[in-house]
C-alpha positions in Angstrom: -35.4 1.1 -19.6 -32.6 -0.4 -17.2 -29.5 1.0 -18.0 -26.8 -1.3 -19.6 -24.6 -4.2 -17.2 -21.4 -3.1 -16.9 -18.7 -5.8 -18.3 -17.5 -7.9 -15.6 -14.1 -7.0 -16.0 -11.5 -8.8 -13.5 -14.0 -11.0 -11.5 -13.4 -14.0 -9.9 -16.5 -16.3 -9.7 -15.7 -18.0 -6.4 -14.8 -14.9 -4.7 -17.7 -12.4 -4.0 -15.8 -9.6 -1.9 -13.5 -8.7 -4.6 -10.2 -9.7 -2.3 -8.5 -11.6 -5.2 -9.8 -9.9 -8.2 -7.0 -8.7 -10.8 -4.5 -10.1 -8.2 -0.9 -8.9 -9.1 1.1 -12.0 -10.3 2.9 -13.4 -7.5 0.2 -12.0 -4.5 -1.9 -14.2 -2.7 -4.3 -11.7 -1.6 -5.2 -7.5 -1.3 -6.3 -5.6 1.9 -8.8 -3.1 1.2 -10.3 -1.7 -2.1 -7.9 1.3 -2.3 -8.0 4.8 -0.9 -11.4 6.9 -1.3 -11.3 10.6 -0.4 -15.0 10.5 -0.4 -15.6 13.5 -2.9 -18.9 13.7 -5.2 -16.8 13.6 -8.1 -15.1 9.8 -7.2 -18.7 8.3 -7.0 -20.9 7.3 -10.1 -24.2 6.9 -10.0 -26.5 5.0 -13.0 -29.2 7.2 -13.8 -31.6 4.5 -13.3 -29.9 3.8 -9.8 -29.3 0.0 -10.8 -25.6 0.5 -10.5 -22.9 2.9 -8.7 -19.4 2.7 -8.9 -16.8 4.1 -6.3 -13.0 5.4 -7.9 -10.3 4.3 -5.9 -5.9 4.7 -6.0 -6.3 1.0 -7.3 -9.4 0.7 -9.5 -12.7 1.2 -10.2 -15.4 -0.7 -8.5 -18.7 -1.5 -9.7 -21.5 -2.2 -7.8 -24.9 -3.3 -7.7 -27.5 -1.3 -6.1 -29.9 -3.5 -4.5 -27.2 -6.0 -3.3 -24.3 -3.6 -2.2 -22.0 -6.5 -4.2 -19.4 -6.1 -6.4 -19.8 -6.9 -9.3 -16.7 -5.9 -12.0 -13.3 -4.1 -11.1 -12.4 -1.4 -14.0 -9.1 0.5 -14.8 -6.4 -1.5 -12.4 -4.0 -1.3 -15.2 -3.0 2.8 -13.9 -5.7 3.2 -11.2 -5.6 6.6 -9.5 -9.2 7.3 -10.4 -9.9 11.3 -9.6 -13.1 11.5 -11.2 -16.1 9.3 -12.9 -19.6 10.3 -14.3 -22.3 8.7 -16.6 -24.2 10.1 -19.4 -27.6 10.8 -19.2 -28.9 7.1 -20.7 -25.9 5.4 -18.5 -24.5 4.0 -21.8 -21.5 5.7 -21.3 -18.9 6.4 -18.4 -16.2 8.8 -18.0 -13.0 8.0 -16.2 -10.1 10.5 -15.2 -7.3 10.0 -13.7 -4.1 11.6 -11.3 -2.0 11.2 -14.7 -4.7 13.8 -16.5 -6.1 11.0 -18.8 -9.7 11.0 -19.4 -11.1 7.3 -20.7 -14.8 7.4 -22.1 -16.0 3.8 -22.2 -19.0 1.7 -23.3 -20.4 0.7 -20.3 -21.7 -2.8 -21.8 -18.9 -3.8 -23.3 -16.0 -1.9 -21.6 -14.1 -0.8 -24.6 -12.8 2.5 -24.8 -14.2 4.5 -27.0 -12.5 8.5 -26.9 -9.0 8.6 -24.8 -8.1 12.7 -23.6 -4.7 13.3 -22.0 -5.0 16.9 -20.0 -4.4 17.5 -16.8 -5.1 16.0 -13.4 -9.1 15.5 -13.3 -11.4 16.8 -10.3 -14.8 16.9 -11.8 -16.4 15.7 -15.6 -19.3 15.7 -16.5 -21.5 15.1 -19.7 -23.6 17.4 -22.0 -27.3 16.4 -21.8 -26.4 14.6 -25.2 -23.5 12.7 -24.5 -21.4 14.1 -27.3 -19.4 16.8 -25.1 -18.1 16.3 -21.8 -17.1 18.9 -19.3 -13.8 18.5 -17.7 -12.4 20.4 -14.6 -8.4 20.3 -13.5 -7.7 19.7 -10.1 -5.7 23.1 -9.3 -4.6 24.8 -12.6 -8.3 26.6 -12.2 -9.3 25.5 -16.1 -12.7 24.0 -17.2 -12.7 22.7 -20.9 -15.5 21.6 -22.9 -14.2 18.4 -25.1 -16.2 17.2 -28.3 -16.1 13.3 -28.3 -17.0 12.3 -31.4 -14.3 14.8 -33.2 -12.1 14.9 -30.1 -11.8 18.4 -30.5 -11.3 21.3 -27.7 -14.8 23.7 -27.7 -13.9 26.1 -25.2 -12.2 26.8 -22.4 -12.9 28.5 -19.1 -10.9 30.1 -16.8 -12.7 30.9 -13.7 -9.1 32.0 -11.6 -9.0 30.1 -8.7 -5.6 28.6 -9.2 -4.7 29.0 -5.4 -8.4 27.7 -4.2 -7.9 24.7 -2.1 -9.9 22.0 -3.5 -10.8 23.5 -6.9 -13.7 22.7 -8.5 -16.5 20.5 -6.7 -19.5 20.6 -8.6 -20.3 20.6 -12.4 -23.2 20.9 -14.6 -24.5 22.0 -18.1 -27.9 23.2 -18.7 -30.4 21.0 -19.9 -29.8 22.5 -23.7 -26.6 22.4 -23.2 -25.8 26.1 -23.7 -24.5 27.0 -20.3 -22.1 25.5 -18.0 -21.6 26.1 -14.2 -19.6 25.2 -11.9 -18.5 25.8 -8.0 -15.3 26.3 -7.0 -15.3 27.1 -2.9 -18.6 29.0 -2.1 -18.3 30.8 -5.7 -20.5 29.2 -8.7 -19.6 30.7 -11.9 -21.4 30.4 -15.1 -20.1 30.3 -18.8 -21.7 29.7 -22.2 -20.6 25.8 -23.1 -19.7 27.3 -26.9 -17.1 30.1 -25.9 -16.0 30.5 -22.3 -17.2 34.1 -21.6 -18.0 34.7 -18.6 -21.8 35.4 -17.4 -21.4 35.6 -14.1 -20.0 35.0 -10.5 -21.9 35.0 -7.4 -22.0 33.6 -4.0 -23.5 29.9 -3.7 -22.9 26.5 -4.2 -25.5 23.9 -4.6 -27.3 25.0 -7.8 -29.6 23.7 -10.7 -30.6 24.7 -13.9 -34.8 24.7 -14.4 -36.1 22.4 -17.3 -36.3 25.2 -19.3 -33.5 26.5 -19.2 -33.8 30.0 -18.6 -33.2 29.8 -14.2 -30.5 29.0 -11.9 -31.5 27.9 -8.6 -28.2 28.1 -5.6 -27.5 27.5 -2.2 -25.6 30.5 -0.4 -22.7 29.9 1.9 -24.0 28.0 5.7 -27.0 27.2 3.6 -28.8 30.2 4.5 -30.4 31.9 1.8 -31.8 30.3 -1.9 -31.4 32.7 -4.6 -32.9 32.2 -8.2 -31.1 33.9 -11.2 -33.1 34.2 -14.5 -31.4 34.5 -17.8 -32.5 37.1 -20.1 -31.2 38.9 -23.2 -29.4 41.1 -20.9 -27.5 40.4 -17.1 -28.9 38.0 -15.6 -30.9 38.7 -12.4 -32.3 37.4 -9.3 -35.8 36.8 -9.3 -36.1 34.8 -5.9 -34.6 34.9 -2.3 -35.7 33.2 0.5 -33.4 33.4 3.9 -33.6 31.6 7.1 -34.5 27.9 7.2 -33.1 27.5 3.6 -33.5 23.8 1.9 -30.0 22.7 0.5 -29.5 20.4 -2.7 -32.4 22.7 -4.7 -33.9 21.3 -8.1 -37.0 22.0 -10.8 -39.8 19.2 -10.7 -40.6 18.9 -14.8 -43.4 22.2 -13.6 -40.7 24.3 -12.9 -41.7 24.6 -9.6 -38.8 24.8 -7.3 -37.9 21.9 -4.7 -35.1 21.3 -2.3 -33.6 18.3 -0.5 -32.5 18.5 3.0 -30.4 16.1 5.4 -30.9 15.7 8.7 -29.6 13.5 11.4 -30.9 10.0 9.6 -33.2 11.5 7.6 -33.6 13.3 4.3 -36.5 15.9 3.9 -38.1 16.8 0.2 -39.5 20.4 0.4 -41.7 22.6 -2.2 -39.7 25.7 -1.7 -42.3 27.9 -2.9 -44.8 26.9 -1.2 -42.6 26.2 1.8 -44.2 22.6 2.7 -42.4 19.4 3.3 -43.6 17.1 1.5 -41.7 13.9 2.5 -39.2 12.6 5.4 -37.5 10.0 3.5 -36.1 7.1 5.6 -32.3 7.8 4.8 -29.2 8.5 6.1 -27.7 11.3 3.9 -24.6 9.6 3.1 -26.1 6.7 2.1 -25.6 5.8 -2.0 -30.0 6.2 -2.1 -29.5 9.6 -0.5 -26.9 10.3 -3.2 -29.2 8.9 -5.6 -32.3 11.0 -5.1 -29.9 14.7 -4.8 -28.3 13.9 -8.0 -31.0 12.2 -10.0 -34.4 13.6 -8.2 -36.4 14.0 -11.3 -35.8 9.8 -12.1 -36.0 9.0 -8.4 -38.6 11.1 -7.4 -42.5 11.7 -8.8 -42.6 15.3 -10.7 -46.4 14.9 -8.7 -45.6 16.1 -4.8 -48.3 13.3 -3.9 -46.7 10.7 -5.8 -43.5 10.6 -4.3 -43.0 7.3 -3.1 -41.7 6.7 0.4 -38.6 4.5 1.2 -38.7 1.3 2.5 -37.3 0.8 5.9 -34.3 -1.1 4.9 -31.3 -1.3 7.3 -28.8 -1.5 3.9 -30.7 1.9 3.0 -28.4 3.6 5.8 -25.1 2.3 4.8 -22.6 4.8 4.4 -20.9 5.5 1.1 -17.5 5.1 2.5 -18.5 1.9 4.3 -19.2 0.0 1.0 -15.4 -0.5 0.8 -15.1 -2.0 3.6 -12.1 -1.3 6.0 -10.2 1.1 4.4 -5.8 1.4 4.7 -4.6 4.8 5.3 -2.1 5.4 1.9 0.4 7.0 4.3 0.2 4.3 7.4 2.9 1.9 8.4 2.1 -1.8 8.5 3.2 -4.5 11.3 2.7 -8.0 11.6 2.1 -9.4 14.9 4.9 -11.6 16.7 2.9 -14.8 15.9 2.4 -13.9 12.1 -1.6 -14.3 12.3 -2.3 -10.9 12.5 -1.6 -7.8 10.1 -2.2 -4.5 11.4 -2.5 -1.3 9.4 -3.7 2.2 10.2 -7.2 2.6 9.0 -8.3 5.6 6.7 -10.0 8.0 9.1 -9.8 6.8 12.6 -8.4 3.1 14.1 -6.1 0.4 13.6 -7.5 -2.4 11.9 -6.3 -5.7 12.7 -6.3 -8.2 9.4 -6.1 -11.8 10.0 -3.9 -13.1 7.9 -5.3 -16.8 6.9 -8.9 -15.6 5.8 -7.5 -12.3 4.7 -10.5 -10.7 6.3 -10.7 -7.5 9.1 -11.1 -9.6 12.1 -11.1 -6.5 14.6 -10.6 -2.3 14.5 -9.3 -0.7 17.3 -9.6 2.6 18.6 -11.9 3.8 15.7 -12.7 6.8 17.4 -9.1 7.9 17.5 -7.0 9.8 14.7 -4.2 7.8 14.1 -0.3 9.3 13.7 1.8 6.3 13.6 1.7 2.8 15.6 3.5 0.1 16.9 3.5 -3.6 18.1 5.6 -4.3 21.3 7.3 -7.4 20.3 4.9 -10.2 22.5 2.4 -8.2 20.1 -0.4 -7.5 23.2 0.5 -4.0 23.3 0.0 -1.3 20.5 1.6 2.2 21.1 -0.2 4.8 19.1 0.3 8.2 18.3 -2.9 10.0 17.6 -5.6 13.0 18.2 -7.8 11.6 20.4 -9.9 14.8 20.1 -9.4 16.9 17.3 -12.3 19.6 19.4 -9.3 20.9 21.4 -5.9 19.8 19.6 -5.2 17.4 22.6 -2.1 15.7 21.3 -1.0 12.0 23.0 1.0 9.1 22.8 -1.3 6.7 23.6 -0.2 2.7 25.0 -3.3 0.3 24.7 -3.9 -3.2 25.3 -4.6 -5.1 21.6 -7.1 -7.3 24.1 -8.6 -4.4 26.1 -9.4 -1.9 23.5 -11.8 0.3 25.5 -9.3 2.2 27.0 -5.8 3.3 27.3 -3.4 1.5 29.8 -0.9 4.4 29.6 -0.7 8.2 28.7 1.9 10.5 27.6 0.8 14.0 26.7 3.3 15.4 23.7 5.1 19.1 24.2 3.6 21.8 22.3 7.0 22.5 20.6 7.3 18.7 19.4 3.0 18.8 18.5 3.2 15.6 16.9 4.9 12.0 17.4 5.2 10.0 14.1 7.7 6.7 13.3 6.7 4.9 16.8 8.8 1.8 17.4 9.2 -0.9 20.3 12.6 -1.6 21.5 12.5 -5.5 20.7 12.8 -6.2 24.6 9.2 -4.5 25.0 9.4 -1.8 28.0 10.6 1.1 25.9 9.2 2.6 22.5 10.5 5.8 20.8 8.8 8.6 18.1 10.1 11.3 16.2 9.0 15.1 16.4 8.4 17.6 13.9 10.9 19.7 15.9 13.9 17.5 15.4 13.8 15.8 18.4 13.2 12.2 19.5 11.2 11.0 22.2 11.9 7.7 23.9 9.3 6.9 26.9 9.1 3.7 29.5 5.5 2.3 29.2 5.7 0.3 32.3 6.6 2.9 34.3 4.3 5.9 32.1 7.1 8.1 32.5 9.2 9.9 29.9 12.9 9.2 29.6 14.8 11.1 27.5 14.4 13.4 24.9 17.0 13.1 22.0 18.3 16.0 20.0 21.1 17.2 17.6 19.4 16.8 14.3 18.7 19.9 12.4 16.5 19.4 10.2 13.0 16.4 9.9 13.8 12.9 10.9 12.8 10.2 8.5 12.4 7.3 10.0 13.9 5.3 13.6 15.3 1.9 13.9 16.1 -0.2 17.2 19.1 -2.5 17.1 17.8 -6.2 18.0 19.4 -5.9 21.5 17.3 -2.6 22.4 20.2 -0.4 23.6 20.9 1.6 20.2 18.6 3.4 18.2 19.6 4.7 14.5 17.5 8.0 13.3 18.2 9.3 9.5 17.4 12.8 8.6 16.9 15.4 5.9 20.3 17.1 7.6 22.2 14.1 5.6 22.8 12.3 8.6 22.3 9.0 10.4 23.1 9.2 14.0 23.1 6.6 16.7 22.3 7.0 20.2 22.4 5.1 23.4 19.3 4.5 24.3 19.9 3.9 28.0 21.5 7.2 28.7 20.6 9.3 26.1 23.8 10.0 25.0 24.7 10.2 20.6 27.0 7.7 20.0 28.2 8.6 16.4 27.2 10.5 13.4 27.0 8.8 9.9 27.7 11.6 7.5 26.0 11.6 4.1 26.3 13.2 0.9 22.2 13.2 0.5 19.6 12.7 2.9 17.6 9.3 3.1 14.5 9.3 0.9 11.6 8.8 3.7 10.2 7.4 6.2 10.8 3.3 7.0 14.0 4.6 5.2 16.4 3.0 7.5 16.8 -0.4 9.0 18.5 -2.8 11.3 19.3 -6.5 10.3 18.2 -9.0 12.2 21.3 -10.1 14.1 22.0 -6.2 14.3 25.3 -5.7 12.3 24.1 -3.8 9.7 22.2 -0.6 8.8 20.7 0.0 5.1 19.2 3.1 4.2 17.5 3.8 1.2 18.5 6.7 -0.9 17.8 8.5 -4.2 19.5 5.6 -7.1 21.0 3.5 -4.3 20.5 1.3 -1.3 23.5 1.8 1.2 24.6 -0.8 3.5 26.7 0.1 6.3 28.9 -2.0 9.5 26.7 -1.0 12.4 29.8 -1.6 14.7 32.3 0.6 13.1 30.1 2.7 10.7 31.9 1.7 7.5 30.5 1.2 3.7 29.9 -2.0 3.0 27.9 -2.1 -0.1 26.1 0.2 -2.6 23.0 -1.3 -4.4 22.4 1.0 -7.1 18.7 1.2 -8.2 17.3 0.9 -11.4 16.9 4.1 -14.0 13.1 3.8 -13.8 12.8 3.9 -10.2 15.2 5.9 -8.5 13.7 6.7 -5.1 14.1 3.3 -2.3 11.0 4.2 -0.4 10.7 1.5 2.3 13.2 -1.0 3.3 12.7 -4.2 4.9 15.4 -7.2 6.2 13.7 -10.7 6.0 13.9 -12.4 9.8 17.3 -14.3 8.9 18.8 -11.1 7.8 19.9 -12.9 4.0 17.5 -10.8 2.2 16.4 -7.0 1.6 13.3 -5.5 0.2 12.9 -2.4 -1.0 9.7 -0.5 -2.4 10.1 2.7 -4.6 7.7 5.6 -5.8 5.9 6.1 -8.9 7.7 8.0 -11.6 6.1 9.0 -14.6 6.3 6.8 -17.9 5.0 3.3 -15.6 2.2 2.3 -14.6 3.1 0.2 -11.4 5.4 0.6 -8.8 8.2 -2.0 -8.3 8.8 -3.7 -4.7 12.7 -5.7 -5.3 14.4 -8.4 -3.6 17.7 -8.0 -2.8 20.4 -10.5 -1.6 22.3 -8.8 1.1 25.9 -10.5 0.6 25.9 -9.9 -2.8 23.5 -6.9 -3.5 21.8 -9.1 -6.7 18.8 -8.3 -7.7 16.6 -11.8 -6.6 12.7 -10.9 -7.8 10.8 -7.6 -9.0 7.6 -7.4 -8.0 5.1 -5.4 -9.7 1.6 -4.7 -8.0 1.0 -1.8 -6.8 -0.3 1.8 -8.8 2.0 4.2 -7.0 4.2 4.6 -4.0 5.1 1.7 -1.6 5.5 3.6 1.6 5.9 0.5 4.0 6.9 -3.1 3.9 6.9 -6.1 6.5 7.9 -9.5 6.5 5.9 -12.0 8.3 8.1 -13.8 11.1 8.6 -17.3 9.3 9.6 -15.0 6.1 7.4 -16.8 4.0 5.0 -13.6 2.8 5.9 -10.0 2.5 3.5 -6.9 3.1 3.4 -4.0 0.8 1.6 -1.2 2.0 0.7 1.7 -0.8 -0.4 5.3 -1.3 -2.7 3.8 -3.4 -4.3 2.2 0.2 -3.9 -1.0 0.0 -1.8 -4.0 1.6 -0.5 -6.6 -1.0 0.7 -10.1 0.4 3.8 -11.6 -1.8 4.5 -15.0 -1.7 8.2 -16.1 -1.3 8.1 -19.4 -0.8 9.5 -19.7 -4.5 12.4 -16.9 -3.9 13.8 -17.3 -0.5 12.1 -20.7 1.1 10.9 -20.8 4.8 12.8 -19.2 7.3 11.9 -21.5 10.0 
């Protein structure tokens, strides 16, 4: 029986990518899906493989199987998805979040059915029945079995890994529900689901109970031996071991007979382990959502006869990637920069690249550089030329600032190799007359280089502690750099030379911290409860902005191209469930707008050139476009 259609929560007919779908009021559109970081535990598969949804920092998104489409957008209300998992007849689906809140819901008709608050969720799963779940914290090193229907605590299990990177990445009960294990690292450990005693710990990590419940099958660390536990009245004890080519993903066919799935390049193999013969190449790429499919369900995907297993089609949407399916991701920590001409949006891309976003059909129209890790970017201001920060190859820890033309992507048109005391370049900007760009250190320093002439010119130092963010004045010839030494210091850019030193009584909060108006003659930096707005001639106070009780922190700051307005983007803080980006006057520090959109921290803001939209970038990784035609008219 085909599992239940999930409630089309939050879908737009006319729009089949999911761009405008539970649009914050007062957007016109959303970049990307929101961030992925591609764990097991964020991906949900319907036991009959009909559907599969992917948890994101904004939401959760449904999709159908055969089509690879959208089809319903869940849980944008708080977001932050950490962990999703359906019961055994796909009925039901459990949700947890960053906040430590577990939803169970009706999968037909969407309505909640058991809310949990705990802790923040890595892994849950579901008791063979559906009436328990199994949830696993993301670092306290606790597993808890939870009753639904009483919404009671059963047990809980310790299993001490409360400095193990990662926690807990995989976890299963036993098909009668009496046992519960769980990996954690290369360790699996295994509890009964009624008390939490420990059984035992051993050395492995892809495992799986037998049908009848009395084996454990599990992968050893490098995947080179399979070792089978059987559980007796007493210890258990290993009954199998085979080393050397060892199958990975193992499971029982419905015979009990031990089988083992194994990727290769573009390929997927199914092996009798016993009887050590392949029985199928399956035409799959192992990241694919069918891959997925067939490792976590192989008993509903697969024929418990070793003849009947059907092969795959040859399909080319069989070997789309899992983290493809979203489309062009945003790195949650990226800056974001519109191009001079206002068509184009660029963003740092989660994984490698920058991806270029045009900004009429709110579609990627081009990724550059997707082979390089990405630090920080930045438009020159004629917007041909990108200076980029980045890991070109990771093998050897070569670090490089990197100049490339936005036209000529293929390769580099300057180099600039980093010192090994500075190992990393992060805030890049372009002085606004184009021939110079600058980047901050990790050792307190600033660089500033000459693209045109591929030389480096100075190297800026006197801060004592990590710089925050940079800011050109509009002429070119001053740069401003705040700290976490409570300082803001100008320097002349041309020689070198520190001009002044703004003292402060607290550092600024973060990056994109600081900035420059238009016609340069003032500085705001954003600050824990206030926005300060100083002369940029003479250094003096010129305004305070305090911020609002509920959101403290001014994350990102941003002057609108006629310099009249200010925005301003704060982290999350508990008790809210959105993020606020404000509008600010500049003469008279009121309040104009509060935006709401976003499910945690705005870490970056833009305003298109004729300062008719604003760009939010988010932790949550994704780029909302305000309108402000209604606040603050054209700027032309």
């Amino acid at each position: 029986m085909q599992n239940p259609k999930p409630a089309p929560f939050n879908v737009v007919p006319d729009d089949p990518t999911g761009t405008t779908w539970a649009l914050p009021e007062g957007t016109l559109a959303r970049l990307g899906k929101g961030y992925y970081q591609k764990r097991e535990s964020e991906i949900g598969i319907s036991p009959d493989s009909t559907y599969f949804v992917i948890g994101t920092l904004m939401g959760l998104w449904w999709y159908e199987m055969s089509s690879r489409s959208p089809i319903a957008l869940w849980e944008t209300e708080r977001g932050l998805i950490s962990a999703v998992n359906f019961s055994s007849d796909g009925k039901l689906i459990a949700i947890g979040n960053w906040d430590g809140r577990i939803k169970i819901r009706d999968v037909q008709s969407g309505e909640c059915i058991t809310e949990i608050m705990w802790m923040k969720n890595r892994y849950i799963t579901f008791s063979p029945d559906s009436n328990w779940i199994a949830a696993a914290s993301q670092s306290k090193g606790i597993v808890q079995v939870l009753d639904l229907q009483n919404g009671v605590r059963i047990a809980e299990m310790d299993w001490g890994g409360h400095e193990t990177k990662g926690g807990i990445s995989r976890l299963d009960f036993s098909p009668d529900r009496k046992l519960l294990a769980a990996t954690a690292g290369w360790n699996t450990y295994v509890w009964p689901s009624e008390t939490g005693t420990p059984i035992m710990k051993f050395e492995g990590r892809h495992f799986a109970f037998s049908p009848d419940n009395r084996q454990l099958a599990c992968v050893t660390k490098g995947g080179k031996t399979l070792n089978v536990w059987e559980f007796g009245k007493n210890m258990p004890k290993m009954i199998y071991s085979e080393s050397g080519t060892v199958r990975k993903n193992p499971f029982f066919s419905l015979k009990g007979e031990l089988h083992a799935i194994e990727d290769r390049q573009d390929t997927i193999e199914v092996w009798n382990v016993e009887r050590r013969e392949k029985l199928h190449v399956l035409d799959l790429h192992p990241e694919s959502i069918e891959a997925t499919c067939i490792k976590r369900y192989p008993l509903l995907t697969l024929s418990d006869t070793d003849a009947d297993i059907p092969p795959h089609k040859k399909d080319k949407c069989k070997n789309i990637h899992k983290s493809s399916i979203l489309g062009e991701s945003v790195y949650p920590r990226g800056q974001i920069r519109f191009s001079p001409d206002g068509q184009t949006l660029a963003c740092i891309r989660s994984g490698r690249g920058v991806v270029l976003w045009d900004v009429v059909s709110k579609k990627a129209r081009k990724t550059l550089m997707k082979e390089v890790f990405i630090k920080s970017f930045a438009f020159r201001p004629d917007g041909n030329i990108l200076a980029v920060s980045s890991y070109r190859d990771r093998s050897n820890n070569q670090r490089t600032v990197y100049v490339w033309d936005v036209d000529k992507p293929d390769e580099p048109i300057a180099e600039f190799e980093i010192a090994q005391q500075t190992e990393s370049i992060e805030c890049i900007v372009f002085t606004p007359i184009g021939d110079r760009f600058a980047g901050r250190g990790i050792d307190d320093t600033i660089c500033v280089w000459n693209f045109k002439q591929k030389e480096k010119l100075e190297r800026l130092t006197g801060h004592t502690d990590l710089i925050s963010s940079l800011a050109f004045s509009p002429d070119g010839k001053g740069l401003a750099s705040g700290s976490r030494d409570k300082t803001v210091r100008l320097w002349d850019v041309e020689s070198g030379e520190q001009i002044a030193i703004l003292p402060l009584d607290k550092p600024l909060t973060y990056r994109a911290a600081i900035a420059f108006s238009p016609c340069g003659n003032l500085i705001a930096g954003g600050m824990f409860g206030e926005i300060r707005l100083w002369c940029a001639e003479n250094l003096k106070l010129i305004r305070t902005i305090p911020q609002p009780q509920d959101n403290q922190k001014a994350y990102a700051l941003a002057f609108s191209p006629c310099g009249e307005y200010l925005a301003s983007g704060t982290w999350w803080q508990k008790g809210r469930e959105k993020t606020t980006i404000r509008l600010w006057d500049v003469a008279t520090g009121e309040n104009i707008h509060t935006f709401w959109g976003h499910t945690t921290d705005v870490q970056s803001l833009a305003f298109s050139p004729d300062g008719t939209l604003l760009a939010s970038g988010s932790f949550d990784g994704t780029i909302l476009l305000w309108d402000l035609k209604s606040f603050i008219g054209s700027q032309d």
